[in-house]
C-alpha positions in Angstrom: -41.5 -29.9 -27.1 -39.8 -32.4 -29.7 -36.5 -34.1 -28.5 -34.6 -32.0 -30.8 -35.7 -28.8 -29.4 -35.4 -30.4 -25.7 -32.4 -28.9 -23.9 -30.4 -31.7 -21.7 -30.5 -31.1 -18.4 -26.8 -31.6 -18.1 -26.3 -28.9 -20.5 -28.1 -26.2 -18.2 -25.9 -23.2 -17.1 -23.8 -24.4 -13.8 -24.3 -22.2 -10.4 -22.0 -19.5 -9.5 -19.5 -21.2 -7.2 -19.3 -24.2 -10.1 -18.0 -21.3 -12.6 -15.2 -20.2 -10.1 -14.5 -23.7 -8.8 -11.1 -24.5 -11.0 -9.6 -21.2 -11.4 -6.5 -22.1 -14.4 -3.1 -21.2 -14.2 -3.3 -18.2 -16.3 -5.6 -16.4 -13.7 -2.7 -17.0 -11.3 -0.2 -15.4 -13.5 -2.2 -12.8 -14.1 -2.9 -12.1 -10.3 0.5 -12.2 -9.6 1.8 -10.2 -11.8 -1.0 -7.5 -11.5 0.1 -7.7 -7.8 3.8 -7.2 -8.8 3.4 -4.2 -10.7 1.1 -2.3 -8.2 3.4 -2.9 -5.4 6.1 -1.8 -7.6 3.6 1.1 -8.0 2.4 1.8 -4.8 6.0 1.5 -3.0 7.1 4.7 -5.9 4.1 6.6 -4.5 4.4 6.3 -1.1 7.9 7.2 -0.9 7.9 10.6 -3.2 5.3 11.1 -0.3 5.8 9.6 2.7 2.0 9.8 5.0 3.1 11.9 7.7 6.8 12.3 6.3 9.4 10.6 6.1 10.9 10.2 9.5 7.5 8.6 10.5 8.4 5.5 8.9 12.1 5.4 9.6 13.4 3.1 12.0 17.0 1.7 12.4 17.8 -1.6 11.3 20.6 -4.5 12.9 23.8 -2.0 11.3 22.3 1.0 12.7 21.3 2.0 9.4 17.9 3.9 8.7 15.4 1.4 6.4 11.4 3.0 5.8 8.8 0.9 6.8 6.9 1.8 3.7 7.3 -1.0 2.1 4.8 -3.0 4.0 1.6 -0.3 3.2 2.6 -0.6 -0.6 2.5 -4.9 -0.5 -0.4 -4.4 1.7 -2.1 -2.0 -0.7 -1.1 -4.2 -3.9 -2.1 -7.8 -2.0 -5.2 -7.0 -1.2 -6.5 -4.7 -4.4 -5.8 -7.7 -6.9 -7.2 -10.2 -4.1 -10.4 -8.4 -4.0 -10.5 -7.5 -7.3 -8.9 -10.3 -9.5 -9.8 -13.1 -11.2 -10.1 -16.7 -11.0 -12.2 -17.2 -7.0 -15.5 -16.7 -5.7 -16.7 -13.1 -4.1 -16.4 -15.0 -0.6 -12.8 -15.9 -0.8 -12.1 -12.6 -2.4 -13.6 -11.0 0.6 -11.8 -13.4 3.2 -8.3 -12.3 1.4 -8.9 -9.1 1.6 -10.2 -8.6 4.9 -7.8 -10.4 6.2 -4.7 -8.5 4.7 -6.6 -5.4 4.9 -7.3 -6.0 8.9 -4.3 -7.4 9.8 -2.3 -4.2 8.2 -4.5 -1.8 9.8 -3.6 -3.7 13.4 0.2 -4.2 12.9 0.2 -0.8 11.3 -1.2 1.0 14.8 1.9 -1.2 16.6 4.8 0.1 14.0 3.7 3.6 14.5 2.2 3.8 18.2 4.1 1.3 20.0 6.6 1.8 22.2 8.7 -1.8 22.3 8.2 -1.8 25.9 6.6 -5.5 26.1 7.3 -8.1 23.8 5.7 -11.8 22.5 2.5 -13.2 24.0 4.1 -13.6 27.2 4.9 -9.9 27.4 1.8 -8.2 26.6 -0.5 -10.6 28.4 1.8 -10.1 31.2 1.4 -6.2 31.0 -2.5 -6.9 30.1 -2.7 -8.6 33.5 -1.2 -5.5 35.2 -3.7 -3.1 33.6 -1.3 -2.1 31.1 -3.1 -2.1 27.4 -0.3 -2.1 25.4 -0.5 -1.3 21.1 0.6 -5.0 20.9 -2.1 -6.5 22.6 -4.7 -4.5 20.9 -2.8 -5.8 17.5 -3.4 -9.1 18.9 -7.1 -8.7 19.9 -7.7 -6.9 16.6 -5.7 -9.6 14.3 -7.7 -12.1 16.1 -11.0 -10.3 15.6 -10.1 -10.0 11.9 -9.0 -14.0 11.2 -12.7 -14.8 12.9 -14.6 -12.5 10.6 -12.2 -13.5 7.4 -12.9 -17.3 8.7 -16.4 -16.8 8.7 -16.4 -15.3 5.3 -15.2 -19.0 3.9 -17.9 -20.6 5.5 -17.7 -24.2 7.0 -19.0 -25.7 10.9 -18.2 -24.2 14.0 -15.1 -26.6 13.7 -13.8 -25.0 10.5 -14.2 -21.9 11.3 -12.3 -22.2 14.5 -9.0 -23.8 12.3 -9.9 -21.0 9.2 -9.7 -18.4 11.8 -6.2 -19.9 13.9 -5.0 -20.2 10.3 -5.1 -16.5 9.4 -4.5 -15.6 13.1 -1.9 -17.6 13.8 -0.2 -17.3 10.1 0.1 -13.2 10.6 1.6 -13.8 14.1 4.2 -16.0 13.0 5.6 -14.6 9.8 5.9 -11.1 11.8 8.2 -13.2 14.0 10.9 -13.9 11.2 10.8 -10.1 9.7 14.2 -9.4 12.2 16.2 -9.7 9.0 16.9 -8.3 6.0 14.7 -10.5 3.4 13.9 -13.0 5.9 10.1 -13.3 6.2 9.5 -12.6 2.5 11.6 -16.0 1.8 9.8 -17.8 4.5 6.2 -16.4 2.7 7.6 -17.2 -1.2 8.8 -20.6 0.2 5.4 -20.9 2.4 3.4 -20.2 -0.5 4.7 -21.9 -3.2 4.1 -25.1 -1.0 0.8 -24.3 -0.2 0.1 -24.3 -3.9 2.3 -26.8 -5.0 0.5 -29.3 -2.4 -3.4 -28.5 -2.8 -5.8 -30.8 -4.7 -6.4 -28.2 -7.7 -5.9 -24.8 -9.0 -7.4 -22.9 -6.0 -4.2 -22.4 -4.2 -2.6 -21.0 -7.2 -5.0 -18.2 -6.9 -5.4 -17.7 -3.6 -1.8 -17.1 -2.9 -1.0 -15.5 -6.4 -2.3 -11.4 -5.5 0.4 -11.7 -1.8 3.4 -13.7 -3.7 3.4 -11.1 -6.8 3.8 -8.4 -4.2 6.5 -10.4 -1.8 8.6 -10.9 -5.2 8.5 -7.0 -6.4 9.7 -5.8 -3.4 11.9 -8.6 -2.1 15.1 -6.5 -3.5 14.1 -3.2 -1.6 14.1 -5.6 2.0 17.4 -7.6 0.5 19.0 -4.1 -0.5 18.0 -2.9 3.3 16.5 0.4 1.7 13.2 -1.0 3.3 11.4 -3.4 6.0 8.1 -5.1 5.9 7.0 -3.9 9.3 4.0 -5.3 11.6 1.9 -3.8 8.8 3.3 -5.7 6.0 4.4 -8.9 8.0 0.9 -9.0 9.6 -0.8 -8.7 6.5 1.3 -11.2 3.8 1.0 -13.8 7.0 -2.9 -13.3 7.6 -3.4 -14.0 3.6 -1.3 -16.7 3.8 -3.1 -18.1 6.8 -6.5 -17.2 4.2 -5.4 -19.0 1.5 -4.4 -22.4 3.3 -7.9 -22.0 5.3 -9.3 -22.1 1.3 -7.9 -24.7 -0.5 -6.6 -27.3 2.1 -8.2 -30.5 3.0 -9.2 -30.5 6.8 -6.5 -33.3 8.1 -4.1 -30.3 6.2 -5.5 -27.4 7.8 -5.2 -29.2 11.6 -1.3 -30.1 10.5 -0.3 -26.2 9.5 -2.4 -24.9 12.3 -0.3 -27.1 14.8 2.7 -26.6 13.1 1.9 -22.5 13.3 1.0 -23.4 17.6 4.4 -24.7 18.2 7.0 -22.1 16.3 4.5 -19.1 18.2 5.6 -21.5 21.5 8.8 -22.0 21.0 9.7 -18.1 19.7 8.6 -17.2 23.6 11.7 -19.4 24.9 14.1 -19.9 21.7 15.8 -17.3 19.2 15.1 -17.8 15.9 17.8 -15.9 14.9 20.3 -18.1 17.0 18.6 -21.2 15.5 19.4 -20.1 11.6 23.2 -18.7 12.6 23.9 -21.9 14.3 22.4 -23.8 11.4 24.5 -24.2 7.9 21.8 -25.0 5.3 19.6 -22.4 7.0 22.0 -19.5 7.4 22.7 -20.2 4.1 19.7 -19.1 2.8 19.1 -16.5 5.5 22.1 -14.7 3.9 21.1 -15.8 -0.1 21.2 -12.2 -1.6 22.0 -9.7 1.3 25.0 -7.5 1.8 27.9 -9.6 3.8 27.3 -9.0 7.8 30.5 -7.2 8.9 32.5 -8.7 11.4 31.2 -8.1 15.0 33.8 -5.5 17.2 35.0 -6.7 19.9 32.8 -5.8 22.7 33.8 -5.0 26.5 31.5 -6.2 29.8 29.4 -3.1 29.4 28.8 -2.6 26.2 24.9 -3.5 25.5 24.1 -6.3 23.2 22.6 -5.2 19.9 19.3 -4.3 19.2 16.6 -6.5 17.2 15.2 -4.2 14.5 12.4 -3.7 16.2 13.5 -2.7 19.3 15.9 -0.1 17.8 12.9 0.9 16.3 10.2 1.4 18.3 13.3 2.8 20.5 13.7 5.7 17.8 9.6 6.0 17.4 9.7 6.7 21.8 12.7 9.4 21.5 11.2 11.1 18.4 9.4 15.0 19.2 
C-alpha cells in the first residue's frame, strides 16, 4: 500500500464512549425542552384521567386546600423517557438516569398512595422497623436504596465509586423529598441544584445529564407555585435520585465526596431541625421560598387546644387513612 492510499492511524473511527464523550449544548436544549413539553403532555393526560380517579391522588395541602399528586407521575414519566431516550450520553448513563428516576418513583409512589403518615424520617421508621412494624416508608427507603446501587453500578467505577455513585442517588432522592412541604419549594431547590451541577463540571456532560429532569421541573413549576398540584414522594423521589445520577456522572471524585457529605448532614439535621422554621426565620431565604406563590394569609389566633397545623403530608396521608 502506497503512502497516499495509507489511512493515518489517527484518522481511524473513535470508540463508542469517545463519540458520546462531549455532548454540546444543543443536545442539552434539546433534552430539556423535549422533557418540557412531555411533562406538559403527560400532566394533561393524566388529569382528564386520573389512574384510579381522582380522589386517589388528592391530598390537602398547608390552607386545607385539595392539590393532586399527579404531577409527580407526569415529571417522572417526561424525566425519564427523554433520559433514556435522548441524545448527547452513553447507553450506560442513559440507563443509570432512568433507572434511577424510574425506581425511585415506583418506591415514593407505593408511600404516597399506601402509607399511612404514622412514622416519619429515618428515625421513625427504623424505630417502628425495630418493633416489627414494616412500614410503606421503610420499604421506600430499602427500595430507593436498592435502586441508587443498581443505578451506581450502571456508571461503573471501584468499589469506592460505586459506594459515593450510589449515596449520591440515594441520598439526593431522600433529601429533595424533604423540602417538597411547600408550594414550589423542592422544584427551586432542584432548578437551583441543577444548574450548579452544570454550571460547575469540567465539560458538557452535566448539561446533559441534568437537562431531561430540569425541562420537566420548569414545565410544571407553575402547577406546584399555582397550588393546583404537588410533587409527591413519587415526583420528589425521582427528580432527587436523577439529580443524585447526574452528579455521580460528571463530577470529579474530591466533588462527589463534598455533595455526598453535604447530602449526610441536611438528612441529619432534618431529624432534629425544621426546615421550614429555618427558611421563615431566614430573610434572603423566605424570600425565595415565597418568590411566585400566593401571599400566606395571616395565621388566626389560636386557643391552648387548638392543634398545630398539619405538614402537607401528614394532612395527606391523614386524608389517604380516612378514605373508604
Amino acid at each position: 500500500m502506497s503512502a497516499r492510499t495509507r489511512r493515518p492511524r489517527r484518522f481511524q473511527r473513535p470508540g463508542r464512549e469517545s463519540r458520546w464523550s462531549r455532548p454540546g449544548p444543543a443536545a442539552a436544549l434539546a433534552a430539556g425542552t423535549a422533557a418540557a413539553c412531555a411533562a406538559r403532555a403527560a400532566y394533561a393526560a393524566l388529569s382528564r384521567r386520573p389512574p384510579g380517579g381522582a380522589g386517589l391522588w388528592t391530598r390537602t395541602n398547608h390552607r386545607g386546600e385539595p392539590v393532586t399528586l399527579l404531577e409527580g407521575p407526569a415529571l417522572t414519566a417526561a424525566s425519564v423517557a427523554v433520559a433514556a431516550g435522548g441524545p448527547g450520553l452513553p447507553p450506560r448513563y442513559r440507563g443509570a438516569l432512568a433507572l434511577a428516576g424510574a425506581g425511585s418513583a415506583a418506591f415514593g409512589g407505593y408511600d404516597d398512595l399506601a402509607g399511612s403518615g404514622s412514622a416519619r424520617g429515618f428515625r421513625g421508621h427504623l424505630g417502628a422497623l425495630a418493633h416489627g412494624e414494616v412500614t410503606t416508608g421503610a420499604v421506600k427507603l430499602g427500595g430507593i436504596g436498592a435502586t441508587g446501587l443498581v443505578s451506581a453500578l450502571l456508571l461503573g467505577g471501584g468499589p469506592a465509586d460505586v459506594a459515593v455513585n450510589a449515596g449520591l442517588v440515594a441520598g439526593g432522592a431522600n433529601l429533595l423529598n424533604l423540602f417538597d412541604l411547600r408550594p414550589g419549594r423542592a422544584l427551586k431547590v432542584a432548578l437551583a441544584s441543577g444548574t450548579l451541577l452544570a454550571a460547575g463540571a469540567r465539560d458538557g456532560q452535566a448539561r446533559a445529564t441534568v437537562a431531561a429532569p430540569l425541562g420537566a421541573a420548569v414545565a410544571l413549576l407553575p402547577e406546584d407555585l399555582g397550588e393546583r398540584a404537588m410533587l409527591g414522594d413519587a415526583g420528589a423521589n425521582a427528580l432527587g435520585a436523577m439529580l443524585g445520577a447526574a452528579a455521580a456522572a460528571s463530577l470529579s471524585r474530591p466533588a462527589r465526596l463534598a455533595l455526598l457529605a453535604a447530602i449526610t448532614g441536611l438528612t441529619a439535621a432534618s431529624e432534629v431541625v425544621s426546615f421550614t422554621a429555618v427558611i421563615e426565620r431566614t430573610p434572603a431565604l423566605r424570600w425565595l421560598d415565597m418568590l411566585g406563590r400566593r401571599p400566606v394569609p395571616a395565621a388566626p389566633a389560636t386557643g391552648r387546644d387548638d392543634p398545630p397545623p398539619a405538614e402537607p403530608r401528614e394532612a395527606g396521608a391523614s386524608a389517604a387513612a380516612a378514605a373508604p
